[in-house]
C-alpha positions in Angstrom: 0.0 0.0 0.0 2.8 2.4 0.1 2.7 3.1 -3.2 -0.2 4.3 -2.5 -0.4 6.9 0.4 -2.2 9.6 0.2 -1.5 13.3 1.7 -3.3 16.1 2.9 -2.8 18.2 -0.2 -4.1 15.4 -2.6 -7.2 14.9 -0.3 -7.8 18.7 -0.3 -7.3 18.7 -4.3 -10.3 16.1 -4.9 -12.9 17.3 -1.5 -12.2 21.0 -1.7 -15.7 21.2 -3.3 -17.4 18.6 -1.0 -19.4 19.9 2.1 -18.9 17.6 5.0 -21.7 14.9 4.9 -23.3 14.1 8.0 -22.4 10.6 9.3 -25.3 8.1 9.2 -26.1 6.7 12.3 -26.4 2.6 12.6 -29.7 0.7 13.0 -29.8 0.2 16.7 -32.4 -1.5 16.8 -31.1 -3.9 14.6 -28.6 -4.8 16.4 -30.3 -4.6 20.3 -32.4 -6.9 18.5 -29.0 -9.2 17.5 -27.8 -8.7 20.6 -30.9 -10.2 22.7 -30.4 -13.6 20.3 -26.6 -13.6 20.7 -26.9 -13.9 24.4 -28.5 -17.3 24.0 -25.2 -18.7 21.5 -22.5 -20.5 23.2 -19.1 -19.1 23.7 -16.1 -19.4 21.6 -14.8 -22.7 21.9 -11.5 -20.9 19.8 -9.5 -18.3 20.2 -10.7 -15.7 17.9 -7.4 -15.8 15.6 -7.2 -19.4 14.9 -5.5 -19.8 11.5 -7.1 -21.9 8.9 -6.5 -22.4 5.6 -7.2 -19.8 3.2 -8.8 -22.2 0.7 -8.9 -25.4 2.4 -12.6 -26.5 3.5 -13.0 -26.3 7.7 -16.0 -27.4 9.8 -18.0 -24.4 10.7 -20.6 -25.8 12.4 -19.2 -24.8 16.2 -18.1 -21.3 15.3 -20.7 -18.9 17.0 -22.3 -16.9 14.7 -22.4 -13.5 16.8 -23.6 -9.9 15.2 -21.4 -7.4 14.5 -21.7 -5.6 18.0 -21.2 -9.0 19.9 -18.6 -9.9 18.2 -17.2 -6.7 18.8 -17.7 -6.8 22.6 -16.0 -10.3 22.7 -12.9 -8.7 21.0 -13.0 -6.1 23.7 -12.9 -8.5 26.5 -10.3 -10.2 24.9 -8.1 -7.9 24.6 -8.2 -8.6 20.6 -9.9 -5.0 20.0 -9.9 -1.4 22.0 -13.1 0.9 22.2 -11.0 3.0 19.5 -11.1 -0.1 16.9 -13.8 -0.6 14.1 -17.0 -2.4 14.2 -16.7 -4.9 11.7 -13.0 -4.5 10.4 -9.9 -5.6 12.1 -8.3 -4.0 15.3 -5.8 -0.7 14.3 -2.4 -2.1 14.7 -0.8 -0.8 17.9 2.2 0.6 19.2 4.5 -1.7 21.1 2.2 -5.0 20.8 3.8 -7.8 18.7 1.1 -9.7 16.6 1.0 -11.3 13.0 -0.3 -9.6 10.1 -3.1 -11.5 10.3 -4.4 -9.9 13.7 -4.4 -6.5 11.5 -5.9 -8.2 8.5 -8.5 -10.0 9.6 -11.7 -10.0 10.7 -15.1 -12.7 11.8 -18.6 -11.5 10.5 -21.2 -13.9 12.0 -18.6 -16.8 12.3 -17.1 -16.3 8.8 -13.8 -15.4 8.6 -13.0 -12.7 6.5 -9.0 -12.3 4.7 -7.9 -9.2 3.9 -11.2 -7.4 5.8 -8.7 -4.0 5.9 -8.7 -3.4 2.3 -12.5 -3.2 2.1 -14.7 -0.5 4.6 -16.5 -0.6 7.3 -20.0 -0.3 5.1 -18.9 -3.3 2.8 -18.1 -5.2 5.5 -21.8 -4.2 7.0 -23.5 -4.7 3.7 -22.0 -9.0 4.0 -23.0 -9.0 7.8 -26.7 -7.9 6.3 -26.5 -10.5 3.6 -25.3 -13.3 5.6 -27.9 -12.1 8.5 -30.4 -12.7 5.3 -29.5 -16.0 4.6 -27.7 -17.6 7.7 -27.6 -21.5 6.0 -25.0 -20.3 3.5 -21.9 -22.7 5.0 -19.8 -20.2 3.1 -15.9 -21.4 5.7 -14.1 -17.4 4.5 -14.5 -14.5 2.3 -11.2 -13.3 0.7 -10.7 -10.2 -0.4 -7.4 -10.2 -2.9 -5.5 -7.1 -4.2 -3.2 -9.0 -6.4 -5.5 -10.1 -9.4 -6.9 -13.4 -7.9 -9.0 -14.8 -9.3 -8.1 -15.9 -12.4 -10.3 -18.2 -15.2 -8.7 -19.1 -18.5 -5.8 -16.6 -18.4 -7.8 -13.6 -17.2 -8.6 -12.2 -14.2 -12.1 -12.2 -12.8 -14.7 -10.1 -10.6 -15.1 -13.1 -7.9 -15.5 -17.0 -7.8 -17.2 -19.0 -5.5 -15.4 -22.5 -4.7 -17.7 -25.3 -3.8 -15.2 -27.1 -2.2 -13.4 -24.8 0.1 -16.9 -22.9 0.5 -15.0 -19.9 -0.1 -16.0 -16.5 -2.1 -12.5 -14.9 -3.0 -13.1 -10.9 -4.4 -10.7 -9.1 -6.9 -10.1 -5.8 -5.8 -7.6 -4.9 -8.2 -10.5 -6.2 -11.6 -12.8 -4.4 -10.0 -10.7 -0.7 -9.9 -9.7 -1.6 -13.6 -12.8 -2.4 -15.1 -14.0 0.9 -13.5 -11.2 2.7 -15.3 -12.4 1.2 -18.1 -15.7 2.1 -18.2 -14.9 5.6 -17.6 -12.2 6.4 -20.2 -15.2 4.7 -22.3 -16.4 8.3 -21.9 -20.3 6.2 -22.0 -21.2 6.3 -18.5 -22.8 8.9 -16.0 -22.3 7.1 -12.9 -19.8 8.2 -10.2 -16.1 6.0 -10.9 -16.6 4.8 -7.2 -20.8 4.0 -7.7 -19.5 2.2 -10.7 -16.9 0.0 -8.1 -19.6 -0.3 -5.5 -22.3 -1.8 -7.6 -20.3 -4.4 -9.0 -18.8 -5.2 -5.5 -22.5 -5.8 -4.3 -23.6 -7.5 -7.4 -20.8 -10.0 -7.7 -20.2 -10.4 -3.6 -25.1 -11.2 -4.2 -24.0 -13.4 -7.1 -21.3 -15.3 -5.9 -23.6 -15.6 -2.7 -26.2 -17.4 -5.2 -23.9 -19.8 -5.8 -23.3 -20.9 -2.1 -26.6 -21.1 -1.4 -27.2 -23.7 -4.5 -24.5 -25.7 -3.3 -25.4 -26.2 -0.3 -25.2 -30.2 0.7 -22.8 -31.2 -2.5 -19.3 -29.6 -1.9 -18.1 -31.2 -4.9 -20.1 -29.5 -7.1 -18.0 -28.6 -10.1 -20.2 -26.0 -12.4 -19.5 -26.4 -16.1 -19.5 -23.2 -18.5 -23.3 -23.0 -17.9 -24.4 -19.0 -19.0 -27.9 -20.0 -17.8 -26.6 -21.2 -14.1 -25.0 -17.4 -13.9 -27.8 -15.5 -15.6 -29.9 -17.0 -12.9 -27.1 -15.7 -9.9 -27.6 -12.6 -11.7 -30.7 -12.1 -12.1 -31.1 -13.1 -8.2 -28.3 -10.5 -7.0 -29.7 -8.1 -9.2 -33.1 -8.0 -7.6 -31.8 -9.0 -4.1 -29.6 -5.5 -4.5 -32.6 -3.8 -5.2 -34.9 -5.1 -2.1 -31.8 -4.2 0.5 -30.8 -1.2 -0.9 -35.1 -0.1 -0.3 -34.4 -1.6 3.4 -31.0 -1.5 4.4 -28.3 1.1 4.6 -25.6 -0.3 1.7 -24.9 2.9 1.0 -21.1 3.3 -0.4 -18.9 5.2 1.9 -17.1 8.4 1.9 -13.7 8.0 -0.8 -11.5 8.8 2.2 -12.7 5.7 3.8 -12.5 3.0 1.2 -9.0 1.7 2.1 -8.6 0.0 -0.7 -10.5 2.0 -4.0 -10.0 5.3 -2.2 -7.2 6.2 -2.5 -6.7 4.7 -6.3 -9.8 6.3 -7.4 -8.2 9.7 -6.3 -4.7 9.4 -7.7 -6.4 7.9 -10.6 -8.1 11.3 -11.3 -5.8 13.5 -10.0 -3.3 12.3 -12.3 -5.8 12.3 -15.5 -6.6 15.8 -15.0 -3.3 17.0 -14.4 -2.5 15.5 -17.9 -5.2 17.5 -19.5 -6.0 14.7 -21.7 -9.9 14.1 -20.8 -12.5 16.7 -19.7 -14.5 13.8 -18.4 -12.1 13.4 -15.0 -13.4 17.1 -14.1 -16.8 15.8 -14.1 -15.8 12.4 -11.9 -13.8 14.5 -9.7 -16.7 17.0 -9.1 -19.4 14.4 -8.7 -17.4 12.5 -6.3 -16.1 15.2 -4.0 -19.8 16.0 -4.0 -21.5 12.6 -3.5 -22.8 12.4 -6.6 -23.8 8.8 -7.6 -25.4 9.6 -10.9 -25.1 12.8 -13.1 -26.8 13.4 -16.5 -26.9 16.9 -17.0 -29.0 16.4 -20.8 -31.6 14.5 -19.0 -31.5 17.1 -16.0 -31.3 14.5 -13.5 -28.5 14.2 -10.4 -28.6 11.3 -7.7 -26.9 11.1 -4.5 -27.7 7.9 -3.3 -28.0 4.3 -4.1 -31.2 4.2 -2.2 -32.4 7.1 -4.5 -31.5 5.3 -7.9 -33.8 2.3 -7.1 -36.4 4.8 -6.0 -36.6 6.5 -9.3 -35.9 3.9 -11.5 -38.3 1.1 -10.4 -41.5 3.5 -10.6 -39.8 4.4 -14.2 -40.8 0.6 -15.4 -44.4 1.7 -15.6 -44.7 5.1 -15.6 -43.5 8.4 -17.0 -41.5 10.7 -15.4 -38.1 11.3 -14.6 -37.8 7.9 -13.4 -38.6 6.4 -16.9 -36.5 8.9 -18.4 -33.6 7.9 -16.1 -34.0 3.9 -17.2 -33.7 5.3 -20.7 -30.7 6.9 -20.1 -29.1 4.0 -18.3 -29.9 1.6 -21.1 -28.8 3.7 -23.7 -25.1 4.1 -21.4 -25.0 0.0 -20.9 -25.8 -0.4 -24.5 -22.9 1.7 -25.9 -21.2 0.6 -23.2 -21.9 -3.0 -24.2 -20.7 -2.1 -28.0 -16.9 -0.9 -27.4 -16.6 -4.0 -25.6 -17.8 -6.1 -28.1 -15.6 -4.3 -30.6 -12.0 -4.9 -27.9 -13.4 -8.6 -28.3 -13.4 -8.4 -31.7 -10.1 -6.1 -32.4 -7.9 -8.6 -29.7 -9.2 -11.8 -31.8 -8.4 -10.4 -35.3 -4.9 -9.6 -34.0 -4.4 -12.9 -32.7 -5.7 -14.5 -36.0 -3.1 -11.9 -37.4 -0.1 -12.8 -34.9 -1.0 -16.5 -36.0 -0.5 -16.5 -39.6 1.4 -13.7 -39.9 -0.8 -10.8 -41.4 -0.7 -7.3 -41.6 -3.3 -5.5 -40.8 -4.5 -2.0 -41.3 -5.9 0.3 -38.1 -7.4 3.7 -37.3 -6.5 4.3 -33.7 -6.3 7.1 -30.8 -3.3 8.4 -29.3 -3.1 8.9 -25.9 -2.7 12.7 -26.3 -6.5 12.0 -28.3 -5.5 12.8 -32.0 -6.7 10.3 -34.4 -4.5 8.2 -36.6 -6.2 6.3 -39.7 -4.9 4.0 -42.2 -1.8 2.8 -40.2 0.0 -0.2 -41.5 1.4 -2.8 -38.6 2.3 -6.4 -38.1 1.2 -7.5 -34.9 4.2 -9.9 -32.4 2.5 -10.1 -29.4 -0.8 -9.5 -27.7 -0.9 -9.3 -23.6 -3.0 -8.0 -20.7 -1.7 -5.5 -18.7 -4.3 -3.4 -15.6 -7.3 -4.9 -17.2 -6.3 -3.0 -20.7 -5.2 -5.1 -24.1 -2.2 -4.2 -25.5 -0.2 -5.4 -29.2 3.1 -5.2 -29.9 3.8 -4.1 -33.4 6.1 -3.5 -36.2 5.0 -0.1 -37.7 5.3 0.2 -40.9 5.5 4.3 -41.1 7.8 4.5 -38.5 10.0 1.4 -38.9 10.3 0.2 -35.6 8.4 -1.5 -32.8 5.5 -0.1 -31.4 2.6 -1.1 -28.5 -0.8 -0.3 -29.2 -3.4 -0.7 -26.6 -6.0 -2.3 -28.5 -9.4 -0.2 -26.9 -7.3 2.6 -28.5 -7.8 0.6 -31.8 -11.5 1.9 -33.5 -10.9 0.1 -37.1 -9.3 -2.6 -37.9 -9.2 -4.6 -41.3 -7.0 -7.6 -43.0 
């Protein structure tokens, strides 16, 4: 993460236009509800930081599946946790106390273990303790969240998995800030660059849920490359978004307190505008410092809440209005959206087909700097994936060397 730190002048570069937000206050009586039932569970018959296995299957059955606030005061009474430490996350690592990195990195959400539990926030760790509180016979043994690209299927990297036989969900961070980047240098969409992260964190954490829940009683269940299996898990974690974001608080949180996506999103802009290469980044940076979850100036309409999106759009499905003309917008986004990755597709299988028997092809692309080249002549070496981007290695036939071409740069391409 030290690449990564962040300073007071960057912060004050991207919030100078926010207003502070009030701080929402947590669902008491929720949890004084949780708290009556947790008196009657059993204590821990293990110490809170027993290491298991990552990926390797454990019996769950005798872990006590406390709330958040139990869980909490067990901590506290166990000297695991001060009054100063986080709900749901992992103690703060403290001065003069020797520990592992996993008593900083870890943390237990209703008896699930959860690895990695200080990249994500406090309200992503919430939202799972309100999913799992929803369905409590998921036998999912540990949710991973992984920075490093895992994991991977056929050569590229992910959103999530769920593993049958560990019962584990593993979550890539790191897929899930690129294909935001993506989508945003699309220039296509109107959401927010961190709504666009915390949509598809809910989504995929709901759909990957799906699939522990319909494996429940056959741990060896090995799914085949069924698109009907996960258009189902979709489907289900699209609507089961929409019903918890109407009666829960899975609201994102503030940019400054996403460990992880946070501070990326910021440099990520920072560093965009100071290029001067796309008036877009203005716009991100202004929505987010303002809590702006959806912008479409044409269409007149400005969200600030995930809560408000499924508001407007759902009356919008069979009525006029702003919320129908929101659900128009949306769709029309998605659908363009859905077209320049079809066309990547397309333009990284024509240059492997070109790499393979040895063509040269002919491209219009864009510079980085945003000029448009048309008609270039190149031989393509090598294709790779590098930050969730395409790229081709070239011989160039205008300029007589070697060039690298990232191929969602590429907007024509013929044999």
């Amino acid at each position: 993460m030290d690449d990564f730190d962040i300073g007071p002048d960057e912060i004050a570069m991207f919030m100078g236009m926010a207003e502070e937000m009030a701080e929402e206050e947590r669902e008491r009586f929720r949890i004084e509800k949780e708290f009556e039932r947790s008196d009657k569970e059993e204590e821990f018959e293990q110490d809170h930081n027993h290491s298991e296995p990552e990926y390797q299957h454990s019996d769950t059955s005798r872990r006590p599946k406390r709330d958040a606030f139990m869980q909490w005061v067990w901590d506290l009474s166990h000297n695991i946790k001060t009054i100063d430490d986080p709900l749901y996350g992992p103690p703060k690592p403290r001065k003069g106390k020797r520990g592992s990195k996993e008593d900083y990195t870890k943390a237990i959400i209703l008896g699930v273990p959860i690895i990695n539990a200080h990249l994500v926030s406090e309200n992503f760790l919430h939202f799972i303790q309100i999913a799992l509180h929803y369905f409590p016979k998921h036998e999912i043994d540990s949710i991973i969240f992984d920075q490093k690209g895992q994991p991977v299927v056929n050569d590229r990297e992910i959103f999530g998995i769920f593993n049958a036989s560990s019962r584990s969900i593993v979550i890539n961070l790191r897929y899930h800030f690129n294909n935001a980047v993506h989508i945003v240098e699309h220039g296509h969409t109107n959401f927010s660059m961190h709504a666009i992260i915390w949509n598809s964190m809910i989504e995929v954490f709901l759909h990957e849920l799906w699939h522990a829940l319909d494996t429940i009683g056959d741990p060896d269940l090995i799914y085949l490359e069924n698109k009907d299996i996960d258009d189902i898990a979709t489907g289900w974690a699209q609507e089961l978004m929409t019903f918890l974001a109407q009666n829960e608080n899975i609201e994102p949180p503030k940019l400054t307190e996403d460990p992880y996506f946070g501070v990326r999103i910021i440099k990520y802009i920072n560093r965009i505008i100071a290029e001067g290469r796309h008036l877009w980044a203005e716009t991100q940076r202004e929505m987010m410092a303002g809590g702006v979850y959806y912008r479409n100036t044409h269409a007149e309409i400005e969200i600030t809440s995930l809560k408000e999106f499924i508001e407007l759009s759902l009356p919008g499905l069979t009525t006029d209005g702003t919320g129908s003309r929101l659900n128009e917008c949306v769709m029309k986004e998605q659908k363009l959206e859905a077209e320049s990755f079809k066309n990547e597709n397309a333009c990284e299988l024509a240059i492997k087909e070109a790499i393979e028997k040895g063509y040269r092809l002919k491209i219009d692309y864009i510079r980085s700097d945003g000029v448009l080249n048309r008609g270039r002549i190149i031989k393509p070496i090598r294709f790779f994936l590098r930050d969730g981007y395409g790229y081709v290695d070239a011989f160039c036939e205008l300029k007589k060397n070697e060039r690298t071409f990232r191929t969602d740069h590429i907007i024509n391409i013929t044999f």
